[in-house]
N, C-alpha and C positions, 0 to 999 in steps of 0.2 A: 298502446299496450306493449307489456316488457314483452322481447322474445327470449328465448329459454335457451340455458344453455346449453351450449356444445362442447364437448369432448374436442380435446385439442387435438392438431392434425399431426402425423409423423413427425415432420420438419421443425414445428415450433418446439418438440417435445427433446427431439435431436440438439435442436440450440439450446437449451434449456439445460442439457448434460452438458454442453460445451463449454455455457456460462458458468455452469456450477465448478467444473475444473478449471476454469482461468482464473477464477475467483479463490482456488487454492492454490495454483503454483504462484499466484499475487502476492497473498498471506505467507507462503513459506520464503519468496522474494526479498519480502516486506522483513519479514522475523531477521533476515540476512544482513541487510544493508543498513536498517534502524542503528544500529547501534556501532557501525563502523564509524560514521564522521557526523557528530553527535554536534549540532541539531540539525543541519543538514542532509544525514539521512534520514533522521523523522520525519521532517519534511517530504522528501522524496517518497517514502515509502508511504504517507498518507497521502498523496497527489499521486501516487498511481492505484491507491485504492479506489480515491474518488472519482479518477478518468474512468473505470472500469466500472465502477457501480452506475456513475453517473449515464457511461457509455452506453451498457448494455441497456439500460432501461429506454435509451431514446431508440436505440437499434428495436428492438421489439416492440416499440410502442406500447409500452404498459409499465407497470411498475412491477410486476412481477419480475422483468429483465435483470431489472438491479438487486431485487429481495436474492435472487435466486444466485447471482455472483457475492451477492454481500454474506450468506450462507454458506458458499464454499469457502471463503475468506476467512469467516468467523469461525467455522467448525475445526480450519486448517491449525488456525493461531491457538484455539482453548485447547489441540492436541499437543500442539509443540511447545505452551508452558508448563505440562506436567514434569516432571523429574522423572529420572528412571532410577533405579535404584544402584545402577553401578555410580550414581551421582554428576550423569552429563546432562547440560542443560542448555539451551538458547534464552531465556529471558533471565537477566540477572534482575537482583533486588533494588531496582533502580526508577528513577524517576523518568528516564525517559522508552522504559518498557512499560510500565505504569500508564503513561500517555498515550504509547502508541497501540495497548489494548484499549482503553476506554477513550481514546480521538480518533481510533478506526471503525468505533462500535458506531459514538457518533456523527464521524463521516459517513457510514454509510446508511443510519440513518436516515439524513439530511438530502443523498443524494438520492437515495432511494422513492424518497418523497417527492425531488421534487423532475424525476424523473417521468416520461409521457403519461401522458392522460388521454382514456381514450375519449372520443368525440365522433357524433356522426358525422358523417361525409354532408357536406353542401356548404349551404351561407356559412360564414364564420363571425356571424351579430349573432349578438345574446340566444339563447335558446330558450329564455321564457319568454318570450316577447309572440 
């Protein structure tokens, strides 16, 4: 029989804020470095989004770790493409901004997915058996 959920504790709720903001000074990182040494920074800046997605979720043991830095990330980067109207801007009209919004969407994704899973504690054989 399922048991019912529980309201998460302090601590996980505390790391969950923590995650959420590393996952945005990531993104504003990322917006930074992408397009200095082009493709070398895209590269780097989606390998440190996917250490951090992929991180947080084995750190927490769930996949919520990674949803929830992959969130701060996400929300950081769709603020810092808008234009402001005195006309300053971080992502130019370019292909490797292009990228590193929609190959950081699906990095994080990817790693979010393939991030812990939970599991009872005991035998580690099949659990239909």
């Amino acid at each position: 029989m399922a048991q019912p959920l529980r309201p998460p504790s302090a601590g996980r709720v505390v790391a969950h804020l923590g995650l959420f903001v590393l996952g945005a000074v990531v993104g504003v990182a990322g917006t930074l470095v992408q397009p200095a040494w082009f493709p070398g920074g895209l590269l780097l800046a989606l390998a440190g989004e996917a250490g951090l997605v992929l991180g947080a979720a084995r750190v927490m043991r769930s996949r919520a770790g990674g949803v929830v830095a992959a969130a701060g990330w996400l929300l950081v980067v769709i603020l810092l493409t808008a234009s402001r109207p005195e006309g300053d801007f971080l992502f130019a009209a370019s292909a490797g901004s292009y990228l590193f919004l929609l190959g950081g969407i699906a990095v994080a994704v990817i790693c979010a997915t393939l991030g812990g899973r939970r599991q009872p504690d005991g035998d580690p054989a099949r659990l239909g058996k």
